[in-house]
C-alpha positions as CSV (number, residue, x, y, z in Angstrom):
1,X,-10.2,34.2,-15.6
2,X,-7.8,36.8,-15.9
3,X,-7.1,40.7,-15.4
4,X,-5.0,41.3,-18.1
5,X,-4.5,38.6,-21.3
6,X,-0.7,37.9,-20.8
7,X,-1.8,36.6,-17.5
8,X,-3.6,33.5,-16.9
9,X,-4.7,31.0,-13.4
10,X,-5.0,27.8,-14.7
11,X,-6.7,25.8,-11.7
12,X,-6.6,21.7,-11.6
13,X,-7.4,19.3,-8.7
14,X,-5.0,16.9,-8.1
15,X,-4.7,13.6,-6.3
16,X,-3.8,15.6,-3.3
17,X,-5.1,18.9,-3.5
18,X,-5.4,21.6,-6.0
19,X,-2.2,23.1,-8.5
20,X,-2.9,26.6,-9.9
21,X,-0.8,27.5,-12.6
22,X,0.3,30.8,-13.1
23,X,1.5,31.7,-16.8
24,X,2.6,35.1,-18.0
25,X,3.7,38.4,-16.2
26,X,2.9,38.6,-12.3
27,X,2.7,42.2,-11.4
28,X,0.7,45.2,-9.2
29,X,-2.2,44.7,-12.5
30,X,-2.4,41.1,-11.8
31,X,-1.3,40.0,-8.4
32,X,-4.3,40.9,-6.5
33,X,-6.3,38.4,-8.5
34,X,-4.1,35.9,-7.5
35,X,-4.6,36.6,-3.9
36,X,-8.4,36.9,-4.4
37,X,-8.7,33.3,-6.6
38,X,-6.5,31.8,-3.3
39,X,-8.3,33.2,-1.0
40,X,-11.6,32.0,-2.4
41,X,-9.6,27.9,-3.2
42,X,-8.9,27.6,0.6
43,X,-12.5,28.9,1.6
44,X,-14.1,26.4,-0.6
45,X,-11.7,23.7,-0.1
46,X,-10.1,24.5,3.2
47,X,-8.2,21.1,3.5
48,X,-5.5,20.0,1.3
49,X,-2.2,20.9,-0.4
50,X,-2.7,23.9,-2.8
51,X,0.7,24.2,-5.2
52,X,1.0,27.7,-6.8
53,X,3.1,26.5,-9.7
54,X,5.0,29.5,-11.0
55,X,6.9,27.7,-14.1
56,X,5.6,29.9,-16.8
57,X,5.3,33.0,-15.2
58,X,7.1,35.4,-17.2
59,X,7.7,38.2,-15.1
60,X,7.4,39.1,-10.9
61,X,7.7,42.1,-9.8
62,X,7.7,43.3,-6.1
63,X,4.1,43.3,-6.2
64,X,4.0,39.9,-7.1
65,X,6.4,39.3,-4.8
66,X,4.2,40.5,-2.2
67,X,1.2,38.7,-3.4
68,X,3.1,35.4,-2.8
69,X,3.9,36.8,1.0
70,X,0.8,36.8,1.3
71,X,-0.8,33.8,-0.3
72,X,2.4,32.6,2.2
73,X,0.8,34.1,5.2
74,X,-2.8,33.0,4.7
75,X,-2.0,29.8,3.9
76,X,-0.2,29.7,7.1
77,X,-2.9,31.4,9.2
78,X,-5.2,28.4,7.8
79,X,-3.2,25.9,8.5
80,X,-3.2,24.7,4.6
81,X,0.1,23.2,3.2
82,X,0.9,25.2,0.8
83,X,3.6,24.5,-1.9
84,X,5.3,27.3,-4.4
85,X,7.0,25.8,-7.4
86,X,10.1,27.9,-8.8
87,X,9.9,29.9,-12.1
88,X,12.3,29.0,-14.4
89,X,14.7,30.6,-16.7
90,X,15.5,33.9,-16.8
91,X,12.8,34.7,-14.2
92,X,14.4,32.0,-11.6
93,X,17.6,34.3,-12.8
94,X,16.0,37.7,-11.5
95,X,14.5,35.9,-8.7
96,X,18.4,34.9,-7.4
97,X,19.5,38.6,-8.6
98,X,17.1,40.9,-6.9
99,X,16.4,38.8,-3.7
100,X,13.0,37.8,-4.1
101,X,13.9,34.2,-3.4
102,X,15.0,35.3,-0.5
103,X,11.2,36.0,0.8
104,X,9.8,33.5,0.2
105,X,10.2,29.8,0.1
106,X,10.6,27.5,-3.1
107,X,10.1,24.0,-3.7
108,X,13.0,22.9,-5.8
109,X,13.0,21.5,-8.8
110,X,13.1,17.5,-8.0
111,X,12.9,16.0,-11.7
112,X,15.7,14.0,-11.8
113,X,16.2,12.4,-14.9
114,X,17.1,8.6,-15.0
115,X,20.4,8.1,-15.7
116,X,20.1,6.9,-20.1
117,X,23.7,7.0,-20.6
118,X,26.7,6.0,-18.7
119,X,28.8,8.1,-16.9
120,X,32.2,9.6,-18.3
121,X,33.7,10.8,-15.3
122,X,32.9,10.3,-11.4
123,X,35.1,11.6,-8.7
124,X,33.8,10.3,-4.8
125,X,35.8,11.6,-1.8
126,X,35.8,12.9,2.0
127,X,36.5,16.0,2.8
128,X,37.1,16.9,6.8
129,X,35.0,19.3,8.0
130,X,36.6,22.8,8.3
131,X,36.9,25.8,6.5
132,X,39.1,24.9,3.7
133,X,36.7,22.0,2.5
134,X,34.9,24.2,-0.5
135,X,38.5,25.6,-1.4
136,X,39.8,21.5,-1.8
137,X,36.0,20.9,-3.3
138,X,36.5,23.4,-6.3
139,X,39.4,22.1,-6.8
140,X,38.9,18.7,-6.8
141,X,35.9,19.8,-9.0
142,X,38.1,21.4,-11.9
143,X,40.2,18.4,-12.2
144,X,37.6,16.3,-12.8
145,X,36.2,18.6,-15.7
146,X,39.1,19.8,-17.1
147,X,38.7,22.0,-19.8
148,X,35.9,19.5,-21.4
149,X,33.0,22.7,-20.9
150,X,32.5,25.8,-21.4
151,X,33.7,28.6,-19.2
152,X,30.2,29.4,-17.9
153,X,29.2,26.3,-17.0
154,X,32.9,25.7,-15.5
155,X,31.7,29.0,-13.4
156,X,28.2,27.9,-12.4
157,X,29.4,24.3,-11.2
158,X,32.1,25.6,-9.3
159,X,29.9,28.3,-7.4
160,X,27.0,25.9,-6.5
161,X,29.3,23.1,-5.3
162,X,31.1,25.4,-3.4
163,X,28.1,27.1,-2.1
164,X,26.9,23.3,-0.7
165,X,30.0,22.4,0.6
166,X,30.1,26.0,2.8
167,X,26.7,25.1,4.1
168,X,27.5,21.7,4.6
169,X,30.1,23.0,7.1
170,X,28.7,25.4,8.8
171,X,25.4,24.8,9.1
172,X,25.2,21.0,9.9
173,X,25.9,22.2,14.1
174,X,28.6,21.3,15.9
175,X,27.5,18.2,17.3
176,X,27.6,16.6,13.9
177,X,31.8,16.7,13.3
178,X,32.9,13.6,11.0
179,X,33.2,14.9,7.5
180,X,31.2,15.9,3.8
181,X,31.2,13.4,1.2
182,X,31.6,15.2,-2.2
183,X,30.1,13.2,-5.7
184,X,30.9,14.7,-9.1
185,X,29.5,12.7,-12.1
186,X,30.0,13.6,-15.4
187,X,27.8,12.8,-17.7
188,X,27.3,13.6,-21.9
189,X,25.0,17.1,-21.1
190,X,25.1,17.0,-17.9
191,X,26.8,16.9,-14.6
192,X,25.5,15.7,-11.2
193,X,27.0,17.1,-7.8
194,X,26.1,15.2,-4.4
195,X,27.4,16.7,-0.6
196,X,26.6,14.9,2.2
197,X,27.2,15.2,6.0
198,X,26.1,13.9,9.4
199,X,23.7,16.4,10.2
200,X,20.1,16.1,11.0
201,X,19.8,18.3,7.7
202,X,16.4,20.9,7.1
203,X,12.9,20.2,5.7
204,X,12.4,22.8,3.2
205,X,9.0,24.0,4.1
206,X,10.4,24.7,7.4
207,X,13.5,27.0,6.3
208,X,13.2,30.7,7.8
209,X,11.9,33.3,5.1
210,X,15.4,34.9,5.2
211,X,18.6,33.5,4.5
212,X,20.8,33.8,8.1
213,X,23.2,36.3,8.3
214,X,26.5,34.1,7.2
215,X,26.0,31.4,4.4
216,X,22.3,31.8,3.8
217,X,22.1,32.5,0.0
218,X,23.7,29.3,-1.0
219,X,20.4,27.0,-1.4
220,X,18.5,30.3,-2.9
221,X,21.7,30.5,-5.5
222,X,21.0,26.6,-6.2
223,X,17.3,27.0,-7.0
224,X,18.1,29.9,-9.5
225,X,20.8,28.4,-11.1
226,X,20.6,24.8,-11.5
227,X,18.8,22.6,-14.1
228,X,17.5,20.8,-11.4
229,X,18.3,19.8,-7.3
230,X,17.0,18.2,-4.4
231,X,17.5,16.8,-0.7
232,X,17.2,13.2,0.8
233,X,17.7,12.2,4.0
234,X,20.3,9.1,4.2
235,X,18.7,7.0,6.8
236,X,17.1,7.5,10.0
237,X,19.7,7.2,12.2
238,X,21.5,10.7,10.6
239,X,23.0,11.9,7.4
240,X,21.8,14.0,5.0
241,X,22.1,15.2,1.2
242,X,22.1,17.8,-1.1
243,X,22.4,17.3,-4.8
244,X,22.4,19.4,-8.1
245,X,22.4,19.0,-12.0
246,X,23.7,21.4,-14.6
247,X,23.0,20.8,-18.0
248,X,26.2,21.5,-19.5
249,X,27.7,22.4,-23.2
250,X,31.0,21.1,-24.2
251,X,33.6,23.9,-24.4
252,X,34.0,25.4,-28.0
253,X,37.5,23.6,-28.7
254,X,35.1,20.4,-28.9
255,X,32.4,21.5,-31.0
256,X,34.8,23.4,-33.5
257,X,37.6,20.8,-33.7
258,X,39.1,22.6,-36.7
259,X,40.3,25.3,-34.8
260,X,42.2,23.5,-32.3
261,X,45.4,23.4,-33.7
262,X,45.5,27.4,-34.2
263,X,44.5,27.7,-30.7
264,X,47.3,25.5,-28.7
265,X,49.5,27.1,-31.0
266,X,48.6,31.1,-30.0
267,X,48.7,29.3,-26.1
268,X,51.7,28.6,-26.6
269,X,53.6,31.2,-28.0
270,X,52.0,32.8,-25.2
């Protein structure tokens, strides 16, 4: 089963293939089992999808790092499809901090949630296509939130729609021009961010193993941040887009109502 006890591969056929879950810490004592147990899935089952679902690993380390290069590899030399589901948590955190998303390839995190509850809040708009669209985005963004959340999650939703807008613009080629569609909704818990634009958009197994040299981290900065994201294609003839949740905390004025009064006053006499 596995080398050490805080590690364990789970491995389940599926409808499609085979899922092996990984659960606790992925390092140089246990990564070269998950290489081997791979190694011997795709020799005994050489056709279909194999998902190494990293959810509750605990801990990767460069040697794990390198063990998924390599299950990446293989997999690729074989010709098997081959998907890796993100970590979440504080090890998707570390993942966006020390670059190993940037190695490797990630499925995102698709489970959107139906909608149980009706938005509070929802902001659609067309922004032209230049450099100053993020800029107009965060701030069409912050007036739409107001002060209704916490600083943090004011922080993270303002990076990650600015980091899709960016790409959006730059990367959807030149031939694309027209404009990128911005949705915010606002939901109780949660907010959902939308960007669209003419391009032929990007299949995610097919983006390069490092980000480009300009605007690259911005889908790696999604995956690690996010409560959850995902891509669609608009229709055939063109259009494409890229959407997030956060799930969000109310700012402290609105749990702790009591202490509103003291606080507008201290503003003020600011």
């Amino acid at each position: 089963m596995a080398a050490l006890p805080n590690f364990r591969i789970d491995t389940q056929p599926s409808g499609s293939g085979t899922t092996m879950y990984l659960a606790g810490e992925l390092d140089s004592a246990t990564s070269g089992e998950l290489i081997e147990r791979f190694e011997a899935l795709i020799a005994n089952e050489p056709s279909g999808r194999v998902v190494i679902d990293l959810t509750a690993v605990t801990f990767i380390d460069s040697a794990g790092l390198r063990a998924i290069i390599v299950i990446e590899q293989t997999a690729g030399t074989h010709g098997v499809d081959l998907v890796i589901r993100s970590p979440a948590g504080p090890v998707a955190d570390l993942i966006q901090l020390t670059g190993i998303g940037e190695h490797v390839t990630l499925a995102p995190r698709i489970d959107d949630p139906p909608v149980t509850a009706p938005f509070t809040e929802r902001v659609e708009l067309e922004l032209a296509r230049e450099p100053h669209a993020p800029a107009r985005a965060r701030t069409e963004l912050r007036a739409a939130i107001g002060e209704r959340l916490n600083e943090t999650d004011r922080a993270t939703l303002t990076l990650l729609t600015s980091e899709l807008v960016t790409n959006a613009v730059i990367h959807s080629g030149p031939e694309a021009g027209g404009s990128v569609g911005l949705v915010i909704t606002v939901y109780s818990g949660r907010v959902r961010i939308e960007v669209t634009d003419p391009g032929a958009g990007f299949d995610l197994g097919a983006l390069p193993p490092r980000p480009r040299d300009f605007g690259g981290h911005g889908l790696v900065v999604v995956e690690g941040l996010s409560s959850r994201w995902g891509t669609n294609r608009i229709s055939p003839a063109g259009g494409f887009r890229v959407w997030f949740e956060l799930d969000v905390a109310p700012a402290r004025a609105d749990v702790g109502a009591a202490d509103e009064p003291d606080e507008r006053s201290m503003a003020a006499e600011v």
